[in-house]
N, C-alpha and C positions, 0 to 999 in steps of 0.2 A: 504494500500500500504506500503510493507515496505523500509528502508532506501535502501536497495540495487535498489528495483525497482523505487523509486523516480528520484535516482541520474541517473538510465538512460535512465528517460525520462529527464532530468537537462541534461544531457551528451549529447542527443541528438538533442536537444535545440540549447544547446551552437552549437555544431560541426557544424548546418544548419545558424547560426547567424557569425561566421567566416567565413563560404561559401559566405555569402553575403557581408560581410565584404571586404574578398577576392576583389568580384566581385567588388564592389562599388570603391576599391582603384585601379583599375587594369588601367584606363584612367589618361589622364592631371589633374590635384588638381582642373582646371578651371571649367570641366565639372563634379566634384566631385555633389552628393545629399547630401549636408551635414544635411538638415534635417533626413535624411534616415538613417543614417552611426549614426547621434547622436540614434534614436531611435532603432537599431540594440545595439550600448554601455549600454544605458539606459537598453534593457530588462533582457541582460544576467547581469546588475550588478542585478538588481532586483531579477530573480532565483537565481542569486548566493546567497543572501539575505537571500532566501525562505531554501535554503537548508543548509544552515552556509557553504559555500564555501571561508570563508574570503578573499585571496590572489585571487580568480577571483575576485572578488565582488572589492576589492580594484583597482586591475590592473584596469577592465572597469568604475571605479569611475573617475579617472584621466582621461580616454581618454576622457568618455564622459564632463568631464567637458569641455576640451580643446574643442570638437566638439561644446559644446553650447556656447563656448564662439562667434566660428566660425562660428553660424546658428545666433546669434544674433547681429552680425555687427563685428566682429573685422576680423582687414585685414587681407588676408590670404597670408602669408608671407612663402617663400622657407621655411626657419624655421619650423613654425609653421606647414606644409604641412609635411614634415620630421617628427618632433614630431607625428605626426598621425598614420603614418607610422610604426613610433615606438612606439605606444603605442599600434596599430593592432598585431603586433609580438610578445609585451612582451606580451599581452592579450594571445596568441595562446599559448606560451610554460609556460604559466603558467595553461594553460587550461591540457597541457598537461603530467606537473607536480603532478598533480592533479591526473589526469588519470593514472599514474605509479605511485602513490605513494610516489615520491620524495621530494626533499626540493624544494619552490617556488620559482624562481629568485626573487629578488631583486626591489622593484619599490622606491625608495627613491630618489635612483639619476634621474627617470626619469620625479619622480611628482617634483622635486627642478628645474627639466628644465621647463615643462610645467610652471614653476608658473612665472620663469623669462622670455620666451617666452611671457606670457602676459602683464607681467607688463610693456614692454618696449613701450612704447607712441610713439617712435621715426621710430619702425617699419612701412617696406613700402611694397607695395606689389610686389614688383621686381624681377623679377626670379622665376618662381615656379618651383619645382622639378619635372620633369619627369621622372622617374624612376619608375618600376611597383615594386608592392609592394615587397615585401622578406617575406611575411607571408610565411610558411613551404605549401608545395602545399597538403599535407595531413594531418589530425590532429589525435592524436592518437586516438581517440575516434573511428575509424576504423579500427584501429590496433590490439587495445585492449578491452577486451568488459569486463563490470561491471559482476559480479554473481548476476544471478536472481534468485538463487534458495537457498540462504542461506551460500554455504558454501566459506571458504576461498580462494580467490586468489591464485594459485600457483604463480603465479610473474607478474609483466608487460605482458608477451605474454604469457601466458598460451596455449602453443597446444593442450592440451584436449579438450580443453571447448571452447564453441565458442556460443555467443547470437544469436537466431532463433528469429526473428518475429510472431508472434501468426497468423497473416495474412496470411504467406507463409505457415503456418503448416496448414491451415486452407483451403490455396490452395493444397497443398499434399492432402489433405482429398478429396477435390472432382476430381481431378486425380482419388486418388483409388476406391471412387463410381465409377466415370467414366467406369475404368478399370474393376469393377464386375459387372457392366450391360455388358462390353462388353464379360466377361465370360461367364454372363448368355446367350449371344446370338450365343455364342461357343458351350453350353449346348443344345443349340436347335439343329445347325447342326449336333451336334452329334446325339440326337435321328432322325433326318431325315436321317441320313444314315445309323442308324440301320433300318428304315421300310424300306429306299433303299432294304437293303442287305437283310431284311428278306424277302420283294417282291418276290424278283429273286430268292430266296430261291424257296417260296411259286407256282411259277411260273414252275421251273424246276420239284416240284413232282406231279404238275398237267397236264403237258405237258412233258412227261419223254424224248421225242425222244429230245424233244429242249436241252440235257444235254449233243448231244455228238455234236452240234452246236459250231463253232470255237468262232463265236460272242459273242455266251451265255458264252461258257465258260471267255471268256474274260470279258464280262460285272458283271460277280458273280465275277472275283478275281479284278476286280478294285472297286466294291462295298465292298468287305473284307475290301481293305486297305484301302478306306476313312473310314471305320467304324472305324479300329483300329485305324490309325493316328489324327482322330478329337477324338476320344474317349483319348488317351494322351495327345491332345491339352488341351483338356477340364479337364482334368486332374492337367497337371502341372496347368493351367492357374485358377484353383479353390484354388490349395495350394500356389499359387503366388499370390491370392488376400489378403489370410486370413494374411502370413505373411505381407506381406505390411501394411496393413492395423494395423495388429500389431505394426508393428515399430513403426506408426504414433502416435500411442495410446503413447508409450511408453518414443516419446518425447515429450508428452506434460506430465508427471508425474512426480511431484516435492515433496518435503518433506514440511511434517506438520510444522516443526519446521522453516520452509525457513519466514515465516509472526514473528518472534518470537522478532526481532527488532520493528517490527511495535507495536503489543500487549504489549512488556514489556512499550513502552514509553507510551504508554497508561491508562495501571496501575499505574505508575510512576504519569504523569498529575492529572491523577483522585483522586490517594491519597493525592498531593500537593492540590490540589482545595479541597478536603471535609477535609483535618486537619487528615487523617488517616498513617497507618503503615502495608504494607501489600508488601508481593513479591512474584513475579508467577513465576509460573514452566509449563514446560509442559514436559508430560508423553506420550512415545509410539511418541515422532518429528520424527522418521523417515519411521514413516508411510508412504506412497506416495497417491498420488490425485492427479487429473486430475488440472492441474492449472486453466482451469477458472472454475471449481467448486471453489477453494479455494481462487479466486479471488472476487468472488460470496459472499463467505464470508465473507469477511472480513470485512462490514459494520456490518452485524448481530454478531460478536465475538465483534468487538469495541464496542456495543451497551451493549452487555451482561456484557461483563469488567468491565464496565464503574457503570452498575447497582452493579456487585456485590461487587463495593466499598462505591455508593451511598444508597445502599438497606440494605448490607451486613456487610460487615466488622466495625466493633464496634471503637469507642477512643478507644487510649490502655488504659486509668484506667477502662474503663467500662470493657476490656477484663479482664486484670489481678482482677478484682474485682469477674469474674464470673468464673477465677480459668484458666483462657486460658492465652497462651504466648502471649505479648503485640503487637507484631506484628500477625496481622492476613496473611492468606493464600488462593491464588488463582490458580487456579490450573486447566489447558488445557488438557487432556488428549483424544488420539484417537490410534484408532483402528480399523486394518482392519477384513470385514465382510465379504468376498465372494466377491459379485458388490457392497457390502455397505463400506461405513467409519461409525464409529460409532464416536463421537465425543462428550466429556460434558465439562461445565464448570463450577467447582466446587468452592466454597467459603467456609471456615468454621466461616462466620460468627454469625449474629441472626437468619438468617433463615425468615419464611415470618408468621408470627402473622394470624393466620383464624381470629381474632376477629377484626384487622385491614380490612382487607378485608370487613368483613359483614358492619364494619360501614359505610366503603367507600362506596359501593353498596347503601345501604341504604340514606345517604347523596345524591349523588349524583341523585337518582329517578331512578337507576337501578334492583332495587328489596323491596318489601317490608320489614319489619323489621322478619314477620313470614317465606316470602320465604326463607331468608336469613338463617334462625336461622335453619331453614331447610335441606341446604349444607352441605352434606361433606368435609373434607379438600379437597379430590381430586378434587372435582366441583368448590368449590371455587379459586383454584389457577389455573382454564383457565381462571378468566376473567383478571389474571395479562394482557392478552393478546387483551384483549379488546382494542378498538382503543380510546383515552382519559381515561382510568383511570388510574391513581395514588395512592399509602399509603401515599408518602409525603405530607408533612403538609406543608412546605415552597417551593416554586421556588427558584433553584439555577442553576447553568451550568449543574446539574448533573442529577436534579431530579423533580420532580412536575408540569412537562408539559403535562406528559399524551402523550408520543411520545416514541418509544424503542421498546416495549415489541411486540407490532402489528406487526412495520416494521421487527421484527425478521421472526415473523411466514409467514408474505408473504414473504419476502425474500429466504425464507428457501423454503418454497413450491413452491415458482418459479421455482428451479433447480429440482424439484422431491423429496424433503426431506421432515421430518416435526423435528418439535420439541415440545417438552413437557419440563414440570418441575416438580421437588419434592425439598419438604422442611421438616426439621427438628427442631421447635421454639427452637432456642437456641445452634443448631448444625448445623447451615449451610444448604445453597441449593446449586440443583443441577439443571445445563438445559441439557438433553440430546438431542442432533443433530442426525438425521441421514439423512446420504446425499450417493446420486449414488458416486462410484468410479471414473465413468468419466461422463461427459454429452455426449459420443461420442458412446460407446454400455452399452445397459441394456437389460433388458429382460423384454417381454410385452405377453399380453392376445390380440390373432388377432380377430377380430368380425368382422361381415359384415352385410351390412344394402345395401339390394336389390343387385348391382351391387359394390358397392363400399366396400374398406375391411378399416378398422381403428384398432389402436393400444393402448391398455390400457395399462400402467404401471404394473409390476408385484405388487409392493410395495403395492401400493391401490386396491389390488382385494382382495375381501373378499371369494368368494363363484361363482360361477356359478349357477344357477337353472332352471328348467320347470317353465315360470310361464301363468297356462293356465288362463281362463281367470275367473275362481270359484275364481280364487284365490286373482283377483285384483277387488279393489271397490271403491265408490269414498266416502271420507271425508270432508264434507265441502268443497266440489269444489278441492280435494287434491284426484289423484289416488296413492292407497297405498297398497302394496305389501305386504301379512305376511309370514317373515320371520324367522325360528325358534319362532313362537308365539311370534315376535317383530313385530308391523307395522311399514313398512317404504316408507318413499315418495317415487313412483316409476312415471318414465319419460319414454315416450317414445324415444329413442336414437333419431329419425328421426328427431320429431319434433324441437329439439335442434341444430342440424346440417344441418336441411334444406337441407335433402334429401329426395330418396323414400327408402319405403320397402313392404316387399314380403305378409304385412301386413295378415299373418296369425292369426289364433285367441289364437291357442298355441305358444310362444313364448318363447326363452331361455332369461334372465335374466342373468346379471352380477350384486353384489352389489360389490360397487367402496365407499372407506371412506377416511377419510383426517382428522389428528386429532379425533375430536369427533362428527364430520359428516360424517353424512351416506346416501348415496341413493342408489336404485337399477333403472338398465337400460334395459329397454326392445331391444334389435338385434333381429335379422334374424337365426343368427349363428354362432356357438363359433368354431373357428376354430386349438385355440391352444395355446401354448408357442412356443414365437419365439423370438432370441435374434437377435438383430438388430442394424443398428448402424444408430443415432441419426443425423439429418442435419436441418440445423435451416430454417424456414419460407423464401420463397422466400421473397423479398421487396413488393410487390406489395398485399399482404396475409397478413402481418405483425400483421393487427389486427384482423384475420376474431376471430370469438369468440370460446371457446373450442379446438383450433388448438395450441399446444405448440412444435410444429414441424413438420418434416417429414422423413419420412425411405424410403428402395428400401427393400422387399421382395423377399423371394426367390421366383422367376419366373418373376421378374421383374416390379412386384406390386409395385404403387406409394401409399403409406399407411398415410396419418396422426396420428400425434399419440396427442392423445387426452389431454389435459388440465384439471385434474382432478377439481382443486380450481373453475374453470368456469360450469364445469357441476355441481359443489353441490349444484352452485347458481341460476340452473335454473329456469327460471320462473314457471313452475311446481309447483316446491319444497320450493321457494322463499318467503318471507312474505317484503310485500309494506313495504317503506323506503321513508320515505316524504321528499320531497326539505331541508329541513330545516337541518332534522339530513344529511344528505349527503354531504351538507355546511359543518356542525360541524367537520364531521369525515376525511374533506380533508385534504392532508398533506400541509402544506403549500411552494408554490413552490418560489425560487429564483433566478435569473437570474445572471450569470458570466461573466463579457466580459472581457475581458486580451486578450491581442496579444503575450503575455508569453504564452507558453506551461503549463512550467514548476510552474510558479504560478497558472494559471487558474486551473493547476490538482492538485495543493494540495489545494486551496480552495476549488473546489469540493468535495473532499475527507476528509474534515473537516465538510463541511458543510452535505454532503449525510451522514458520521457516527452518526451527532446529528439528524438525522430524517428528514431532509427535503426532497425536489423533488428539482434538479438542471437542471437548462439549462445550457449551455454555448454559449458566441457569442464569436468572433475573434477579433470586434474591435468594435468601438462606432455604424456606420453605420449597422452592422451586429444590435446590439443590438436591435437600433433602432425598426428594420422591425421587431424582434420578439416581442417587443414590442407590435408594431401595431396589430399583428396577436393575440396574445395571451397575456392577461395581467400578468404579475408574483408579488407575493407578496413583495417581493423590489428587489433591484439590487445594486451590487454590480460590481463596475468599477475601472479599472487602470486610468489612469490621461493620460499618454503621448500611444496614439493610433494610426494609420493612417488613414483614411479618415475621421472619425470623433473622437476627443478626450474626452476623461471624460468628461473635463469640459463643452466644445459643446454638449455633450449627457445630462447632467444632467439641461444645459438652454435648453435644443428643449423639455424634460420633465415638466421641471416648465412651458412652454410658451404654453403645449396643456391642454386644460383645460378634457380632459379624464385622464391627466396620472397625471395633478399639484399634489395631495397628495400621489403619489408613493413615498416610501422612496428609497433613493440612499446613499451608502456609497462607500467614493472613499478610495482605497485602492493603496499607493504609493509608491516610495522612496524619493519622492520631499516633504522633510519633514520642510522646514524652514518657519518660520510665514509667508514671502509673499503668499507662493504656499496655505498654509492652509484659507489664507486671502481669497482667488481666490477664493477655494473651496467654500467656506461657501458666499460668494459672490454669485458665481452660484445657489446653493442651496442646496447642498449635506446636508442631515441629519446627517453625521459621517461621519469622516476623520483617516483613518489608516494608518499609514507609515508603510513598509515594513523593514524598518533596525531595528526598535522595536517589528517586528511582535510578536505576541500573539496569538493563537489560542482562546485560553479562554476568548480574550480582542474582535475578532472579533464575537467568540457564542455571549458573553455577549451585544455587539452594535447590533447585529439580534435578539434577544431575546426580547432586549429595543423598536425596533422599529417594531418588530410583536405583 
């Protein structure tokens, strides 16, 4: 996520926490919630925190002080009611300060009030002010919108440019499905009143006297002009789909270079943590990509980065020693392919040692000492990608977990892509990416199995073929296909998808690969290239197995489009994986609960780029039940919640004797030794204040405690 789209989800946070703000102060002070009001001040000083917003982060420190002074007994005095009032306002137009760019008002004179408003002993609770708040009744944050796509601000109100929802472009998209089934069914009246008209045609030269009929005659020219006029209908309304449908395309299409804040602090981090010297560039940013492909990425780019300063880039004596300038070089480069981006990331560091590898393998009980010796360089640097191995020799934030290189390659092949590597010992590696243009059309191979038609990616079709049945035999309980004099495991398409087919004994064959998997699939029938546009799994479908979508074809065919990475693992083709390593190879998952947006998503977003699995819950109560339902490998909680808090959630954990040694790290701004006293009271494993946050300080306490 980079800086631009952090702040407006931070932007948007705040703007919904004013709202309620608003709402909260809008009554008598009597019927104020001031626990509510303080926990509304708490969260946004807390993003503010997360995002270095100082002058919010400060303004809502004061009020909230003021508020907890007022949730924990002190009177609530016309004064101090006012103060409130004023520190709701100065909060907004500091928010809004912020959001144009400008200088912060001022909070010195209002924290010098606040403080003498407390200190006064003598205060009574007489009078309370009535007056509805003065907060501004809109906040700019709706005025003015953050850039999500990289480039600069033209000023406060930018009229060009205006922030879209991904949701609502997402509702547009099924609008325009909508709209080209309802084409398609324009397409049909149209042919029904061409057989109309050719009827009546067919009708007048077989019966010639019925041609000088007043009826006939009328019935053939009103059959003309429905032909012509649904035949224009159908017309525009096919070129009014395509452009539509375009536009939509074309607003979700953002520059490479728009993540380039996010990646550079990346690089940055990672050379501060491993002691190195390196600066990245990227090549060809204004490339465009569909935003959630490039959203898609941006775990697997952080992970890559991150390796190719722990893997790659040398001390600078070790460089200048090997005749290279002491700062090394990283380097992003993409490019567009037709419906592909092509995308690498380059290092000119050491590059990846084969002789490391074989030992690794060998150590570890993945291959013999003669298989190994046996590799090629190219064989050997797929198992970089293997799930748990490692070259490094130590654990650090960076390196020696045996987590990165896997989450790339399913990450990457979730969206339709894959990626590969090459290395040069002593000259740097490279990871080439290649990913669809958009997740929204690509181009596919239509097959059909009995009645049903399904959709293969064009990217993973190897071949089509006859495969009659001389040609298929079985191996060790393994039917296998020869193809160009290679045998390959071959699956019946049906019994994977759990349908029927025409089950003939000749049968066309697709091979379908991914990386350096390969299978061939027996169909019914190859029906073509067809470009399509992509719609994601109804909810209810979400997991059925080999389904990584669905399309509408022309005629109004409801198509699946197939899931390559699941059919290679068919059970066909599959070899047993005992309980044990399936244990080993899980990611390990961690649960989030923050009633912040805005923190809960950048801890996710720190935690998902070191390789974990994340949940998220909303507040202690939520966590709870996920909890219950599913156990996660620790959790990670805010302190001040609503319906249940940290410290309530992390005693209901120590007191059920299934969750007692789950670890918990509460993560806060209530940084002073009582609050940490609490915690570690309760039972929390690790205690993180939010005004010191850390990224590397929160890896390093989840690293400690998995």
């Amino acid at each position: 996520m980079s800086d631009d789209e952090l702040l407006a989800v931070f932007s948007a946070e705040v703007d919904e926490q004013l709202e309620s703000l608003r709402t909260g102060l809008a009554g008598a002070p009597a019927e104020w919630d001031v626990q509510l009001l303080f926990r509304l001040a708490h969260n946004v000083k807390g993003a503010a925190r997360m995002v270095g917003a100082t002058a919010v982060r400060d303004a809502a420190h004061t009020l909230e002080e003021l508020l907890a002074a007022l949730r924990d007994g002190a009177t609530r005095t016309q004064r101090r009611a006012a103060l409130v009032r004023e520190g709701a306002t100065l909060l907004a137009r500091t928010f809004a300060a912020m959001q144009e760019r400008r200088e912060a008002p001022q909070i010195d004179g209002y924290r010098r009030a606040v403080e003498e408003a407390l200190a006064d002993e003598n205060a009574t609770g007489e009078g309370f002010a009535e007056s509805a708040t003065d907060l501004p009744s809109e906040t700019p944050a709706r005025q003015t919108a953050l850039p999500t796509s990289g480039e600069e601000p033209a000023g406060p109100a930018n009229a060009d440019t205006i922030r879209i929802r991904l949701d609502r472009l997402e509702g547009l998209l099924d609008l325009a499905t909508e709209f080209d089934i309802s084409t398609y069914r324009g397409n049909l009246e149209r042919d029904l009143a061409d057989r109309l008209a050719a009827g009546v045609d067919e009708l007048q030269r077989e019966i010639p006297e019925l041609r000088r009929h007043p009826l006939m005659k009328r019935l053939a020219g009103l059959a003309r002009d429905l032909r012509r006029n649904l035949g224009e209908d159908a017309h525009h309304g096919n070129r009014l789909a395509g452009q539509l449908q375009g536009a939509i395309r074309s607003l979700r299409m953002v520059r490479v270079d728009s993540a380039r804040a996010l990646l550079g602090r990346v690089v940055d981090d990672a050379c501060g943590t491993a002691e190195r010297q390196a600066g990245f560039f990227i090549q060809g940013g204004d490339t465009e990509i569909d935003r959630v492909v490039l959203d898609s990425l941006r775990d697997p780019l952080v992970h890559l980065l991150r390796n190719a300063v722990a893997h790659g880039i040398e001390a600078a004596a070790d460089r200048v020693a090997a005749g290279k300038p002491a700062d090394g070089t990283i380097r992003l480069t993409a490019r567009a392919a037709g419906a592909w981006v092509e995308l690498a990331v380059v290092d000119d560091g050491r590059g990846v040692d084969p002789r490391a590898i074989r030992a690794r393998l060998v150590e570890q009980g993945m291959l013999k000492r003669a298989e190994a010796d046996g590799k090629e360089q190219g064989e050997l640097v797929e198992y970089l990608f293997h799930p748990g191995f490692s070259t490094a020799r130590t654990v650090n934030e960076l390196a020696g977990r045996g987590v990165g290189l896997d989450v790339v390659r399913s990450n990457v092949r979730a969206i339709g892509g894959d990626v590969s590597v090459s290395s040069t010992p002593g000259g740097g590696t490279t990871f080439h990416l290649r990913v669809p243009l958009t997740r929204l059309t690509t181009r596919g191979i239509v097959v059909r199995l009995g009645a049903r038609w399904f959709v293969a990616p064009v990217m993973n079709m190897e071949r089509t073929l006859l495969a009659s049945r001389k040609h298929l035999q079985h191996v060790e309980g393994q039917l296998v296909l020869e193809v160009d004099g290679v045998p390959l495991p071959a699956t019946r398409l049906e019994s994977v998808l759990d349908c029927k087919s025409d089950g003939d004994a000749n049968r066309p064959a697709i091979v379908l690969s991914e990386g350096r998997r390969r299978g061939a699939f027996l169909v019914d029938e190859v029906l073509g290239e067809r470009e399509f546009l992509m719609q994601p799994l109804p909810w209810n479908i979400k997991r059925l197995r080999a389904h990584a979508g669905m399309t509408v074809l022309d005629g109004g065919v409801i198509a699946p489009i197939l899931n390559i990475s699941d059919l290679l693992e068919a059970p066909e083709g599959r070899s047993t994986v005992s309980a044990d390593e399936q244990v080993s190879e899980r990611r390990r998952q961690i649960l989030v609960a923050d009633d912040s947006v805005t923190s809960r998503t950048l801890e996710k977003n720190i935690l998902a780029a070191a390789g974990y699995d994340i949940r998220v819950a909303v507040d202690g109560e939520d966590a709870w039940k996920q909890i219950s339902e599913r156990m996660p490998d620790l959790v990670i909680s805010d302190v001040e919640m609503p319906r249940l808090d940290g410290l309530g959630l992390v005693k209901r954990i120590r007191a059920d004797q299934r969750t007692s040694r789950l670890p918990v790290i509460l993560v806060t701004s209530l940084g002073n030794e009582e609050h940490r006293a609490a915690g570690a009271a309760a039972g929390a494993s690790a205690y993180i204040v939010k005004g010191a946050f850390d990224q590397d300080e929160l890896l390093r306490s989840v690293a400690r405690l998995l």
